[in-house]
N, CA, C and O atoms as a DFTB+ gen file, in Angstrom:
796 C
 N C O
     1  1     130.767     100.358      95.978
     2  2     129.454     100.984      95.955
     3  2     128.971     101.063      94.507
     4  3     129.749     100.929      93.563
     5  1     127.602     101.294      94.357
     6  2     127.146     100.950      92.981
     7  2     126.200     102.326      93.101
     8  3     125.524     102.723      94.050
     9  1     126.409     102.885      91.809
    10  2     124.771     104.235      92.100
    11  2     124.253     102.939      90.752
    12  3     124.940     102.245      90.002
    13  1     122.887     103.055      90.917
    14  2     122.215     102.687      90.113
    15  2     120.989     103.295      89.415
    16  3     120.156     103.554      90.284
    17  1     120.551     103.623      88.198
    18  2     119.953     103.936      87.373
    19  2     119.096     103.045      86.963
    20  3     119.423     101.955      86.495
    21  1     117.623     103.552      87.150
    22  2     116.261     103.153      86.669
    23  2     115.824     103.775      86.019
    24  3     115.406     104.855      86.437
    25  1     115.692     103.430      84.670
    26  2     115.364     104.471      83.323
    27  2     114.153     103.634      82.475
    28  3     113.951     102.423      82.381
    29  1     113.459     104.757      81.916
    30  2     112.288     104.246      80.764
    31  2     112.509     105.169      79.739
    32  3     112.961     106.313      79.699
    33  1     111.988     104.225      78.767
    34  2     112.084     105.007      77.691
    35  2     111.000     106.344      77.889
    36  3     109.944     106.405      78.518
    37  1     111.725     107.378      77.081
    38  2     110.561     108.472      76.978
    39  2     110.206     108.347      75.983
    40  3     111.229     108.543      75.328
    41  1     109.067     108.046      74.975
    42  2     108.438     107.843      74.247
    43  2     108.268     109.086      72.900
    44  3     107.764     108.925      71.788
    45  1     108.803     110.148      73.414
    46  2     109.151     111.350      72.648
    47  2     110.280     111.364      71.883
    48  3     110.350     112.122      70.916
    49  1     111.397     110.450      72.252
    50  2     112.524     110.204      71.873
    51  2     112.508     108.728      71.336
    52  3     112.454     107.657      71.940
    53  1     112.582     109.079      69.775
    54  2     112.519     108.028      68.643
    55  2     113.283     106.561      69.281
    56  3     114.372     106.532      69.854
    57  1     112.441     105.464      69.021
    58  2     113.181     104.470      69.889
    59  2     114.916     104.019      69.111
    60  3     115.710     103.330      69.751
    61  1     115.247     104.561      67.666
    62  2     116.263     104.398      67.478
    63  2     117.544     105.065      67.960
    64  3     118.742     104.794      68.049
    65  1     116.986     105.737      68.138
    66  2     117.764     107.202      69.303
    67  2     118.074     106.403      70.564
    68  3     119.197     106.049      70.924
    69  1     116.746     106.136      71.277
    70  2     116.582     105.544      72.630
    71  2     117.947     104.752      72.653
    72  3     118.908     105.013      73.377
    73  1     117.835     103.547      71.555
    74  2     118.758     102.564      71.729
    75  2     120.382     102.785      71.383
    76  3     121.183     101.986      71.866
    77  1     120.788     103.732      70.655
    78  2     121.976     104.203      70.712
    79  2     122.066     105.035      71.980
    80  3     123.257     105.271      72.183
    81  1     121.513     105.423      72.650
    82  2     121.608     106.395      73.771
    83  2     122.093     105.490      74.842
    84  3     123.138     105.610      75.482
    85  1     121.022     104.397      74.967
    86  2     120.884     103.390      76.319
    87  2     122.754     102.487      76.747
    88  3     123.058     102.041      77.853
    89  1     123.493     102.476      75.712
    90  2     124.132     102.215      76.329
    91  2     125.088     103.078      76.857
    92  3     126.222     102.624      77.004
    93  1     124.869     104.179      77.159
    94  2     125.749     105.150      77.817
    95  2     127.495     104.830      77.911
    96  3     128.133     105.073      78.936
    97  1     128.219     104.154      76.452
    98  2     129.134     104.021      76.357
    99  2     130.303     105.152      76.239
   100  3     131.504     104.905      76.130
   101  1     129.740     106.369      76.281
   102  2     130.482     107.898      75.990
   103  2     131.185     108.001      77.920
   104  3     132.196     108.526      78.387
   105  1     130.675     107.652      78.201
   106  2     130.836     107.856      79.858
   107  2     131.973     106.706      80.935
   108  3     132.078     106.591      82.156
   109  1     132.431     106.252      80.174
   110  2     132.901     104.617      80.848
   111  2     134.364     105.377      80.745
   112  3     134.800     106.015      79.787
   113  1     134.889     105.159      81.815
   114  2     136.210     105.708      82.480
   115  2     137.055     104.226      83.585
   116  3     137.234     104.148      84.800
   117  1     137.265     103.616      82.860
   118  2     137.785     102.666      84.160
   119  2     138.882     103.157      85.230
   120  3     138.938     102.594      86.323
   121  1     139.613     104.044      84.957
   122  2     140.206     104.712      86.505
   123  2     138.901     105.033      86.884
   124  3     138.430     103.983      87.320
   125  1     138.569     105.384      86.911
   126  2     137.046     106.169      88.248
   127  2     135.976     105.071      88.349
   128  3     135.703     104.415      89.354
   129  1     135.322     104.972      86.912
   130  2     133.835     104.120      87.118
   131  2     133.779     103.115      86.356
   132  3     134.611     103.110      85.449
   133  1     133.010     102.176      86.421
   134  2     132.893     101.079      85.485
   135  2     131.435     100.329      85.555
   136  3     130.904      99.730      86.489
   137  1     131.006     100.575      84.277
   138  2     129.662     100.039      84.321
   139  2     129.611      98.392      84.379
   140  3     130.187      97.723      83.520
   141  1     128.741      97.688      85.658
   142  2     128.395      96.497      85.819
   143  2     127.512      95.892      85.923
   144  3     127.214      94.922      86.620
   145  1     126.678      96.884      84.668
   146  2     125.300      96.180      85.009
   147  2     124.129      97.343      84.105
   148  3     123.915      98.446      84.608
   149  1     123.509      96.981      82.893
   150  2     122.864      97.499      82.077
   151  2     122.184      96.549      80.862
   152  3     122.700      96.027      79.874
   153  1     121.055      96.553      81.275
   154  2     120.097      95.565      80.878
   155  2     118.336      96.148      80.624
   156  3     118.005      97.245      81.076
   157  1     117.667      95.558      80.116
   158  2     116.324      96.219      79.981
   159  2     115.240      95.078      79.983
   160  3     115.628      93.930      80.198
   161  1     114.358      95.240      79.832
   162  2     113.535      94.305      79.893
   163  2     113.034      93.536      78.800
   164  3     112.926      93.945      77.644
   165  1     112.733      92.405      79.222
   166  2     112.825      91.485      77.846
   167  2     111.201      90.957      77.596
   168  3     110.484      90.408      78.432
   169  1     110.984      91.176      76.696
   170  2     109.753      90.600      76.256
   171  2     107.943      91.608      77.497
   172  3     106.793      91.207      77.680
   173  1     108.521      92.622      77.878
   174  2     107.737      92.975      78.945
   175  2     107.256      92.130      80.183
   176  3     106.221      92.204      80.846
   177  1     108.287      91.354      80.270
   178  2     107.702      90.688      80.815
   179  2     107.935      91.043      82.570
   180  3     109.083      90.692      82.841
   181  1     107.255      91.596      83.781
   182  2     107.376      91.755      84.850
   183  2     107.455      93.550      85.072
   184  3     107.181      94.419      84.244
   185  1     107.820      93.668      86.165
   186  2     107.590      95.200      86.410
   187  2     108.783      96.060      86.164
   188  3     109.990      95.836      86.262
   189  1     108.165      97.003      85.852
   190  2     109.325      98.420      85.645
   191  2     110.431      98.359      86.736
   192  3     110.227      97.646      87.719
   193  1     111.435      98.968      86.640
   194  2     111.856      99.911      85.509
   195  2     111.721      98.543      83.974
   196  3     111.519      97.330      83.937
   197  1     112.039      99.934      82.636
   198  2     112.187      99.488      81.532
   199  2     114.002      98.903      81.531
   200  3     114.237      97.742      81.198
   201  1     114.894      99.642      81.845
   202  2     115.898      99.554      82.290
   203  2     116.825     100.009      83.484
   204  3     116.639     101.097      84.027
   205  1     118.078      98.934      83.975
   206  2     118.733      99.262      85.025
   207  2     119.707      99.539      84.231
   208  3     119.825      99.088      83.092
   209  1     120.802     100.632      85.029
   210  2     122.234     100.756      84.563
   211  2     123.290     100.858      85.773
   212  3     123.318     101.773      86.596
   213  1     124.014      99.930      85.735
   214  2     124.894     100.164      87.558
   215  2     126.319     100.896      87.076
   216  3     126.942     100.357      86.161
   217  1     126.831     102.098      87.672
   218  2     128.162     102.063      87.758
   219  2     128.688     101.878      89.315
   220  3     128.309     102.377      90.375
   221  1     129.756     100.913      88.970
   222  2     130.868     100.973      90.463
   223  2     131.704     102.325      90.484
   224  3     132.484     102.799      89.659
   225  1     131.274     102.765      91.693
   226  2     132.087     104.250      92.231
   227  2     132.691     104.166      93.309
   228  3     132.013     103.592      94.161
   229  1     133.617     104.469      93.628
   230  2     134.259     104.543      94.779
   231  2     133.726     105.354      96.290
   232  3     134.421     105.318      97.306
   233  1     132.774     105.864      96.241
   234  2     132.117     106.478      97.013
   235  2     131.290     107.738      96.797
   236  3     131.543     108.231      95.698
   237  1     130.726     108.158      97.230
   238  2     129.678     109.311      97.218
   239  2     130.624     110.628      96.952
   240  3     130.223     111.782      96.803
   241  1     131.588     110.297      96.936
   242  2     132.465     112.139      96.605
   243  2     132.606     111.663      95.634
   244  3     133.197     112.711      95.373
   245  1     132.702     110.835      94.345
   246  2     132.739     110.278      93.105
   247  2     131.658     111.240      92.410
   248  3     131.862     111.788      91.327
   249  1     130.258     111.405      93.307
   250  2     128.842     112.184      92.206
   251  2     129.449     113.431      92.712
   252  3     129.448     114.261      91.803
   253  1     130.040     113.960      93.948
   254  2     130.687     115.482      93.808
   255  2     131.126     115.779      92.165
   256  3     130.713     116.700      91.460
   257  1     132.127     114.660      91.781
   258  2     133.067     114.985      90.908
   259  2     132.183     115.023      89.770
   260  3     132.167     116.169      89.319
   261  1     131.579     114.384      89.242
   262  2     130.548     114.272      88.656
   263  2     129.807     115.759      88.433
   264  3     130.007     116.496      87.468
   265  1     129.187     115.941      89.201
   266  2     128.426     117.196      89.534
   267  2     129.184     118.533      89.006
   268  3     128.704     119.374      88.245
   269  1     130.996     118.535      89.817
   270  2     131.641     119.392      89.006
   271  2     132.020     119.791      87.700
   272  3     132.379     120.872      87.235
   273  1     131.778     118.119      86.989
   274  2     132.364     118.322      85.254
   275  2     130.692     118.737      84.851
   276  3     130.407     119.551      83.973
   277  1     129.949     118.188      85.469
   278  2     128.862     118.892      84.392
   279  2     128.137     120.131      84.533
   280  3     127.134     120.509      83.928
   281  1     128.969     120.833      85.643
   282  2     128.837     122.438      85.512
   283  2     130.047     122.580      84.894
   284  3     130.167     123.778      85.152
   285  1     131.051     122.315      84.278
   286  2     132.184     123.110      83.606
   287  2     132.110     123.013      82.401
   288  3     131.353     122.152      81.951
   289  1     132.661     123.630      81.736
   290  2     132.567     124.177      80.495
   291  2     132.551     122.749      79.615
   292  3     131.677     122.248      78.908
   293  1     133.976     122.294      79.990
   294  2     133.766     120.931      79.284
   295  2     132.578     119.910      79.510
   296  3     132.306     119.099      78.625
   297  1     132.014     119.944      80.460
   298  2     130.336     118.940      80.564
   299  2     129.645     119.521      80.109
   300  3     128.691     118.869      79.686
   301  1     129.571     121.178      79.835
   302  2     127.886     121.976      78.859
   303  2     128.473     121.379      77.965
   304  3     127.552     120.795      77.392
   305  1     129.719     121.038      77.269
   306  2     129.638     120.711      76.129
   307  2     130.560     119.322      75.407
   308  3     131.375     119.164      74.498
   309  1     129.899     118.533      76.375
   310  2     129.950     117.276      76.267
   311  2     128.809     116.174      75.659
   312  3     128.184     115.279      76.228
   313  1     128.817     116.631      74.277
   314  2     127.267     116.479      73.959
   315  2     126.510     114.817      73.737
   316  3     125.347     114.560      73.424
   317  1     127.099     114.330      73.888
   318  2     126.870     112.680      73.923
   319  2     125.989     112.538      75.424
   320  3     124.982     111.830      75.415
   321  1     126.389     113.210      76.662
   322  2     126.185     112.937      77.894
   323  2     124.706     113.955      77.835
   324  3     123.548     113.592      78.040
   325  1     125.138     115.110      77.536
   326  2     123.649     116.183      76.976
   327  2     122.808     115.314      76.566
   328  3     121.766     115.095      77.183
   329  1     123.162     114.651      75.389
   330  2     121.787     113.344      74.784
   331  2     121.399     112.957      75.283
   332  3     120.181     113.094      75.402
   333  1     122.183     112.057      76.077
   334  2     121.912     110.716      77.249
   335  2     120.907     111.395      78.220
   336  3     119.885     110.740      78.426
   337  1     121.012     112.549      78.829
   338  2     120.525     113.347      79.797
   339  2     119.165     113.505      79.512
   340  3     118.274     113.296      80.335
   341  1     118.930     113.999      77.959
   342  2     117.676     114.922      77.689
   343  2     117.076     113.201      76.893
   344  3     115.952     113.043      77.371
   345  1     117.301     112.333      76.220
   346  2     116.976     111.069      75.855
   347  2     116.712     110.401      76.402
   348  3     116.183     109.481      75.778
   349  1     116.791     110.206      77.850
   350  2     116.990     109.048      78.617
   351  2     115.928     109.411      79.689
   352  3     116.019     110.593      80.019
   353  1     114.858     108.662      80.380
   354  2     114.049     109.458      81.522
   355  2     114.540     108.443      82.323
   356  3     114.079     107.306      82.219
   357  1     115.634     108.779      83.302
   358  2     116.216     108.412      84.855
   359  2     114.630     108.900      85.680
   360  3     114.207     110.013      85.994
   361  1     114.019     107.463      85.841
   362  2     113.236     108.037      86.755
   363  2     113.520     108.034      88.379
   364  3     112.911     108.849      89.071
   365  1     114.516     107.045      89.025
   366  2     115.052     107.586      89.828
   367  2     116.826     106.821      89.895
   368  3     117.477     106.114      89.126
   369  1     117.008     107.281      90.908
   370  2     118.451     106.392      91.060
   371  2     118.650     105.929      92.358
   372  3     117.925     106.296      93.282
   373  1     119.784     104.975      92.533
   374  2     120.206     104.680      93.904
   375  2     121.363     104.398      94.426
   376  3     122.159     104.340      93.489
   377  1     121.665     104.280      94.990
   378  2     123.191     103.715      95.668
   379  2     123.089     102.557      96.785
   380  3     122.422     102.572      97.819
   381  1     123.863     101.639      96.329
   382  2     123.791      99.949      96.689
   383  2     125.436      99.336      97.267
   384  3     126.582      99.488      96.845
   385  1     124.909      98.694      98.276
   386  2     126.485      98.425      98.657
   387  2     126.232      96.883      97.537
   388  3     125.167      96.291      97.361
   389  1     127.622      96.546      96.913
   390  2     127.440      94.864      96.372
   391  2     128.117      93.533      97.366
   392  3     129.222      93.374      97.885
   393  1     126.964      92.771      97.332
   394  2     127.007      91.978      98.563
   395  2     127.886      90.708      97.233
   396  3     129.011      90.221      97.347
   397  1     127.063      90.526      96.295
   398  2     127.652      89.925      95.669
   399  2     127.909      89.847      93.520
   400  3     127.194      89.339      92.655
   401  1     128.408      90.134      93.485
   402  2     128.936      90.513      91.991
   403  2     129.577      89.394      90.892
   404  3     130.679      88.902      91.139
   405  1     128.892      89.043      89.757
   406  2     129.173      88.213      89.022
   407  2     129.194      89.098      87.541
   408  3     128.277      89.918      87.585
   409  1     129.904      89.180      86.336
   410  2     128.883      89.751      85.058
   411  2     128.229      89.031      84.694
   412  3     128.312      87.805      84.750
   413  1     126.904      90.152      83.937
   414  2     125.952      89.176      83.476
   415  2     126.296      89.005      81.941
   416  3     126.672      89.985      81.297
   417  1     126.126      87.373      81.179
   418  2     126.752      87.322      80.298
   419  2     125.807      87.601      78.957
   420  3     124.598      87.517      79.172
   421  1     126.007      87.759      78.289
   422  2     125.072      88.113      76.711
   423  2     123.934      87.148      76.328
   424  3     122.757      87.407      76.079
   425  1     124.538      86.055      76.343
   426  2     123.530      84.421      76.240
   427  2     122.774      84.491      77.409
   428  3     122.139      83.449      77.574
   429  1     122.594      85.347      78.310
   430  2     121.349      84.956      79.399
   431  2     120.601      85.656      79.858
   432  3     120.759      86.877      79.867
   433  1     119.304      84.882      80.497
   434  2     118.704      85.593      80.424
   435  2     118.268      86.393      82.144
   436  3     117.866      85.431      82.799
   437  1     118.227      87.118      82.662
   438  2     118.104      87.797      84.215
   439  2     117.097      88.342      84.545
   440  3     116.509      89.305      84.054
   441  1     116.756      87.348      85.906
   442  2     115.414      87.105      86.713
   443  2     115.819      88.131      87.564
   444  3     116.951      88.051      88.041
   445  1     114.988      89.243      87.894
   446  2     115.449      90.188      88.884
   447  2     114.617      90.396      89.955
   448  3     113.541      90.905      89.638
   449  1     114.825      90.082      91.547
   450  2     114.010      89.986      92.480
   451  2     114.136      91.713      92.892
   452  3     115.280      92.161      92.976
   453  1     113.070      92.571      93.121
   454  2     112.980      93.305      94.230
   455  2     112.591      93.133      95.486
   456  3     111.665      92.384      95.797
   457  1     113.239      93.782      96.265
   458  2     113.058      92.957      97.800
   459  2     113.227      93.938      98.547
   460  3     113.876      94.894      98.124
   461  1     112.654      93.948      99.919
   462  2     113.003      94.660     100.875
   463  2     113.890      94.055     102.169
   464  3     113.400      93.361     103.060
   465  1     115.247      94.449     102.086
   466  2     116.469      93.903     103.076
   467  2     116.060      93.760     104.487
   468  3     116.417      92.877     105.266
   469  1     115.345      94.647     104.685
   470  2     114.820      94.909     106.519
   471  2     116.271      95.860     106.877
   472  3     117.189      95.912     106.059
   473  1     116.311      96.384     107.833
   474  2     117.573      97.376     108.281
   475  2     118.076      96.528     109.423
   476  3     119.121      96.890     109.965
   477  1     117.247      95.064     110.008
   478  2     117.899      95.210     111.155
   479  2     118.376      93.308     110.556
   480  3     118.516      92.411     111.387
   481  1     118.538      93.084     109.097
   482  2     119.615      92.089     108.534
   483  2     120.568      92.491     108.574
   484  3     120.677      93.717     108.544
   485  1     121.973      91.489     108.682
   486  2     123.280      91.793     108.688
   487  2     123.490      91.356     107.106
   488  3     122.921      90.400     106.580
   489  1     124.445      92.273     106.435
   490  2     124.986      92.031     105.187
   491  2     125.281      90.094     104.984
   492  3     124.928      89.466     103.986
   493  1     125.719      89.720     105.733
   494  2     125.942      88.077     106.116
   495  2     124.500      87.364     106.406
   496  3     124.462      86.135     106.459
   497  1     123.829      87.801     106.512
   498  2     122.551      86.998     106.723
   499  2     122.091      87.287     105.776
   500  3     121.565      86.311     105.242
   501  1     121.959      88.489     105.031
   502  2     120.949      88.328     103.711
   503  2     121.839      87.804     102.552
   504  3     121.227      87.540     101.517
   505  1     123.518      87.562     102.554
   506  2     124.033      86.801     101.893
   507  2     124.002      85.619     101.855
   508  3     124.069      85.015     100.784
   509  1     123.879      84.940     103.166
   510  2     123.856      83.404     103.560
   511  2     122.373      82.898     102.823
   512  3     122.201      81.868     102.171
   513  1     121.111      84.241     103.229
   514  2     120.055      84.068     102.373
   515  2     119.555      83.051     100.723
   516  3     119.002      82.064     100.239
   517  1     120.353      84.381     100.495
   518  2     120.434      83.873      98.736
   519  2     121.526      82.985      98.319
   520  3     121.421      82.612      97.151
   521  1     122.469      82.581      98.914
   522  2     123.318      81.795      98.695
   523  2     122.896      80.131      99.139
   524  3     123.442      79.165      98.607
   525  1     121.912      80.021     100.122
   526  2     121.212      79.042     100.120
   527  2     120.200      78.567      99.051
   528  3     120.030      77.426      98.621
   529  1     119.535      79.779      98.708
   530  2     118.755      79.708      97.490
   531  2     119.342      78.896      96.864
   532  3     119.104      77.701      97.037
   533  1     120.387      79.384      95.852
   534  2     121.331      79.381      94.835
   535  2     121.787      78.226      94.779
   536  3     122.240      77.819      93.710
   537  1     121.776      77.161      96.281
   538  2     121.824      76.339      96.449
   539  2     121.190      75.132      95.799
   540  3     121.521      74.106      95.205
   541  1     119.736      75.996      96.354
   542  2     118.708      74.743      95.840
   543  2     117.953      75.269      94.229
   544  3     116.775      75.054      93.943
   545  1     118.651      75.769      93.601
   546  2     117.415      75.870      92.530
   547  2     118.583      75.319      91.748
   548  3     119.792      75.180      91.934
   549  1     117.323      74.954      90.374
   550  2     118.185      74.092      89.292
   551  2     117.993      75.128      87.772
   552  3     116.900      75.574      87.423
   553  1     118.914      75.296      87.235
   554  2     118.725      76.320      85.880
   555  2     118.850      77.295      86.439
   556  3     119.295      77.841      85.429
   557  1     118.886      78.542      87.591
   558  2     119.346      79.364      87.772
   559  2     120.098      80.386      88.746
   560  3     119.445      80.914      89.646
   561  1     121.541      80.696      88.578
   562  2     122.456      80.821      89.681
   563  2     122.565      82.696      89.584
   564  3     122.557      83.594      88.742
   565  1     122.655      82.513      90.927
   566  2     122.538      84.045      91.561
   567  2     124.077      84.742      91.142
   568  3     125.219      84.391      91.441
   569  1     123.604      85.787      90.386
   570  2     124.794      86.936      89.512
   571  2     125.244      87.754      90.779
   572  3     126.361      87.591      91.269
   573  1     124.295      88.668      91.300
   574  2     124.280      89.957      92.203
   575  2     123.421      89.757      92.929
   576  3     122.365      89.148      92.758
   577  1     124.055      90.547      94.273
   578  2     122.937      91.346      95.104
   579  2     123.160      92.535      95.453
   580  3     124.354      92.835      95.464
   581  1     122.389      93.384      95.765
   582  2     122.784      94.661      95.876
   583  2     121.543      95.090      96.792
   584  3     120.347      94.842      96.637
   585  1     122.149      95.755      97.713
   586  2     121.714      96.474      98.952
   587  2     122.187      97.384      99.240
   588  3     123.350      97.717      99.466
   589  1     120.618      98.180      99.253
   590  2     120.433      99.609      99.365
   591  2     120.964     100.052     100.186
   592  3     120.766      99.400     101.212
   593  1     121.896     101.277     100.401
   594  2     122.382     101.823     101.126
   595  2     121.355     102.732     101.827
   596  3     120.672     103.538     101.195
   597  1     121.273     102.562     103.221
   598  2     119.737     103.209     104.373
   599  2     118.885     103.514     103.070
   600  3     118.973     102.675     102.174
   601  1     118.183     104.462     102.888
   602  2     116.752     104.445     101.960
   603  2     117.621     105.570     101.270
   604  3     117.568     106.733     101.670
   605  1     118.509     105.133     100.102
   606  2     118.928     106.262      98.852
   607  2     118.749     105.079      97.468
   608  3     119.555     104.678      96.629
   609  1     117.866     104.897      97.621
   610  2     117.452     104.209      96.933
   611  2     115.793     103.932      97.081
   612  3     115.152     103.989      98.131
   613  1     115.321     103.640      95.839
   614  2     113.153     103.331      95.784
   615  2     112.904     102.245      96.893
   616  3     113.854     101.491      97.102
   617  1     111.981     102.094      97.491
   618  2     111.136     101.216      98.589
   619  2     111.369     100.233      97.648
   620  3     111.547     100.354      96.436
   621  1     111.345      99.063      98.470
   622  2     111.614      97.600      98.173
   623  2     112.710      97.429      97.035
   624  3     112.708      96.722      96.027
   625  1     113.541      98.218      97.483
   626  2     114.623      98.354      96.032
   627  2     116.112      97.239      96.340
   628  3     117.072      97.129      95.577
   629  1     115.994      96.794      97.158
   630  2     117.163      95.478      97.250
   631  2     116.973      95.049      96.181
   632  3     115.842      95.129      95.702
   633  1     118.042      94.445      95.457
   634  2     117.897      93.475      94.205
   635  2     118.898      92.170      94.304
   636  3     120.120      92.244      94.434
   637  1     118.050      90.845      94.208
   638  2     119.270      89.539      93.490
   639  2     118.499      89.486      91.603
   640  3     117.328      89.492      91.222
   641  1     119.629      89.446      90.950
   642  2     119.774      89.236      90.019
   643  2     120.733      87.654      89.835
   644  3     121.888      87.262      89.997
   645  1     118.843      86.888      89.211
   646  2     119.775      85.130      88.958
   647  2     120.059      85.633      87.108
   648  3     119.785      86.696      86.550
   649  1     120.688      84.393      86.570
   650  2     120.603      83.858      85.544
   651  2     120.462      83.075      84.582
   652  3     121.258      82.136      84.553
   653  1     119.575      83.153      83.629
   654  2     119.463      81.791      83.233
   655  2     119.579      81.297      82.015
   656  3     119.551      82.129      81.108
   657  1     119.701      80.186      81.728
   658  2     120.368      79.997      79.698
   659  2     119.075      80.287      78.501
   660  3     119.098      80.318      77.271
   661  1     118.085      80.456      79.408
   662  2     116.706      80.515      78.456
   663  2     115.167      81.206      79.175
   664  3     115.243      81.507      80.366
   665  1     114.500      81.323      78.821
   666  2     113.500      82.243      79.597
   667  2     112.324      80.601      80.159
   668  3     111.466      80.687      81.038
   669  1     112.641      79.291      79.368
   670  2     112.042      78.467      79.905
   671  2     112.548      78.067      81.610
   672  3     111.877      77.857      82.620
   673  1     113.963      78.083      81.374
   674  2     114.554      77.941      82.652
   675  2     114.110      79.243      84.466
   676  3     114.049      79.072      85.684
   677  1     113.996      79.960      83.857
   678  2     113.036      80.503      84.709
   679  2     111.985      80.028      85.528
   680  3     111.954      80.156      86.752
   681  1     111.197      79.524      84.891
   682  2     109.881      79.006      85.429
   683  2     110.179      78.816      86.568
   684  3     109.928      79.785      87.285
   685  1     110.797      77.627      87.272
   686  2     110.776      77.187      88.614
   687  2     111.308      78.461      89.747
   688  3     110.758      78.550      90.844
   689  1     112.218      79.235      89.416
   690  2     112.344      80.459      90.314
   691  2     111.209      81.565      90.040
   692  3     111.085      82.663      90.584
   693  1     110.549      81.070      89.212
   694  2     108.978      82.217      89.348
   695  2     107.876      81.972      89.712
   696  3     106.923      82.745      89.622
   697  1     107.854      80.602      90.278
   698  2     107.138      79.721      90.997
   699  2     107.293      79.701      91.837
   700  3     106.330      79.646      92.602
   701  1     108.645      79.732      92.355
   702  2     108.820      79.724      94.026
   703  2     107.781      80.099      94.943
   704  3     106.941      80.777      94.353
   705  1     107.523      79.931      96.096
   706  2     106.905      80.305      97.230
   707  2     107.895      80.689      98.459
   708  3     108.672      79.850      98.915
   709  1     107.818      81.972      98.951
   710  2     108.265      82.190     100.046
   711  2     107.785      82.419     100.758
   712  3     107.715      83.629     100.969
   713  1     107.068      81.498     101.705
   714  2     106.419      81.701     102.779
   715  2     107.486      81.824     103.873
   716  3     108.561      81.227     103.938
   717  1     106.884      82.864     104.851
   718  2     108.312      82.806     106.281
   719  2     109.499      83.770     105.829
   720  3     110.178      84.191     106.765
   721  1     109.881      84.209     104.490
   722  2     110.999      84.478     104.049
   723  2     110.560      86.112     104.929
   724  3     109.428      86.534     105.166
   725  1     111.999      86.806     105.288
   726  2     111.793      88.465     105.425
   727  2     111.943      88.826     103.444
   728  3     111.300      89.401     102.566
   729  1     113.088      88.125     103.584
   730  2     113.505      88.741     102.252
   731  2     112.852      88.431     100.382
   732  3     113.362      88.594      99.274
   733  1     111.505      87.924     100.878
   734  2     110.932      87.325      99.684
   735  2     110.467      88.506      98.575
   736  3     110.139      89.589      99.060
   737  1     110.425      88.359      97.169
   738  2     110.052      89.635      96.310
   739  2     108.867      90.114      96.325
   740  3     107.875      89.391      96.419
   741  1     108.820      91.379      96.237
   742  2     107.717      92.127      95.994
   743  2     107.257      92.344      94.835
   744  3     106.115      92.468      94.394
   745  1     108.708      92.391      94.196
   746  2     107.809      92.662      92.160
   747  2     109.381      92.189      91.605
   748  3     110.491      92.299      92.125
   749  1     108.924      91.617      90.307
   750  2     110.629      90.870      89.850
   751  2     110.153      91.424      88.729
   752  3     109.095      92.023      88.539
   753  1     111.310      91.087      87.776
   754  2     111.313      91.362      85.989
   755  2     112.334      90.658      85.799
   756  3     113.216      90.275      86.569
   757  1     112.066      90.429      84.141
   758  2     112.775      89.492      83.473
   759  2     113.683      90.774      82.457
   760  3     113.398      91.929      82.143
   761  1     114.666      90.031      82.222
   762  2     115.613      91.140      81.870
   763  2     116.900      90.220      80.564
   764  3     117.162      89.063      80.236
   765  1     117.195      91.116      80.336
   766  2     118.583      90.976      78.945
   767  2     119.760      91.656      79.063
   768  3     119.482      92.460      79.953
   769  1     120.525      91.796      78.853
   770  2     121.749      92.778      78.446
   771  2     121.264      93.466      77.919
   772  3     120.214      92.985      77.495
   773  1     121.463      94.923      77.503
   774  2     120.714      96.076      76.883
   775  2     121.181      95.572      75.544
   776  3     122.347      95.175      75.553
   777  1     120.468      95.484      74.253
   778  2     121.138      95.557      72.935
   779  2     120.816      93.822      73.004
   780  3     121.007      93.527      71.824
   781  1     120.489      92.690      73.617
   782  2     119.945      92.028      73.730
   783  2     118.100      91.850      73.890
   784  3     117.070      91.192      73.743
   785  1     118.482      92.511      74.121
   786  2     116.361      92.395      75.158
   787  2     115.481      92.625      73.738
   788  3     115.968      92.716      72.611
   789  1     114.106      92.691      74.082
   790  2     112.936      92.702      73.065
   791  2     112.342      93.787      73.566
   792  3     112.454      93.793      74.792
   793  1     111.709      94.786      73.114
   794  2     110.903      95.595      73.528
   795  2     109.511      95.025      73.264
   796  3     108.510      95.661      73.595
């Protein structure tokens, strides 16, 4: 399972701040969580969020635990995560089952589809989906997908995340036409590794 984080900058908070903040490296625990996925947008190019951040959790009693350290003494005063908290505008979050998982690598660049899954696709059909895609396009191969778990997550919030060696290579998957498709995008963005990207 993935909770995922959709964050913008708050504009009150100096963007040099912003960017030491954004990678929420104070928090990375590999017994429990592991971040797979934190990137921002590159060149403005496509729709908000400004940035995604995914951690893999083992399940929904994972944000219990969560919830408990940052009422205890040690989370009021855990002040890196305080920053992140009051620095960072989470405008919302979600939780995603991963259909399919690749990392995304530093040199590339990530086309991000939002989509709406439909409830009455099977995890195997909207995989067979994009894996046909992935098939036919040239310059860019599908990283992730991630599907929303029932609606805990924003409307049209399914995501495939392709990749590609250059932002020219794009073009032809932003051209596409999906006519007929259930699963065709509603709004995409172009994206970086965080500490990569352009504001």
């Amino acid at each position: 399972m993935v909770y995922l984080e959709f964050i913008d900058w708050d504009r009150r908070t100096p963007v040099d701040i912003f960017h030491f903040l954004k990678a929420q490296d104070g928090w990375i625990d590999e017994a429990e969580d592991s971040q797979v996925l934190n990137v921002g947008r590159h060149k403005g190019l496509g729709a908000k969020p400004a940035y995604l951040c995914g951690w893999r959790i083992r399940d929904l009693g994972r944000i219990d635990e969560w919830e408990t350290y940052f009422k205890s003494v040690a989370g009021k005063t855990d002040y890196a995560e305080l920053a992140a908290l009051q620095g960072l505008d989470f405008v919302r979050c979600g939780l995603y089952d991963e259909l399919i998982y690749a990392p995304l690598a530093d040199d590339c660049v990530h086309f991000i589809e939002y989509f709406d899954g439909y409830g009455s696709a099977t995890d195997d059909e909207l995989r067979t989906h994009f894996e046909r895609r992935n098939a036919t396009l040239s310059g860019a191969t599908l990283a992730c997908l991630f599907r929303r778990v029932g609606l805990l997550g924003p409307q049209d919030g399914d995501i495939a995340i392709w990749t590609c060696p250059d932002l020219a290579s794009i073009e032809p998957i932003a051209r596409a036409r999906h006519e007929g498709s259930n699963f065709a995008p509603l709004r995409v963005g172009v994206y970086r590794n965080a500490g990569q990207e352009l504001m």
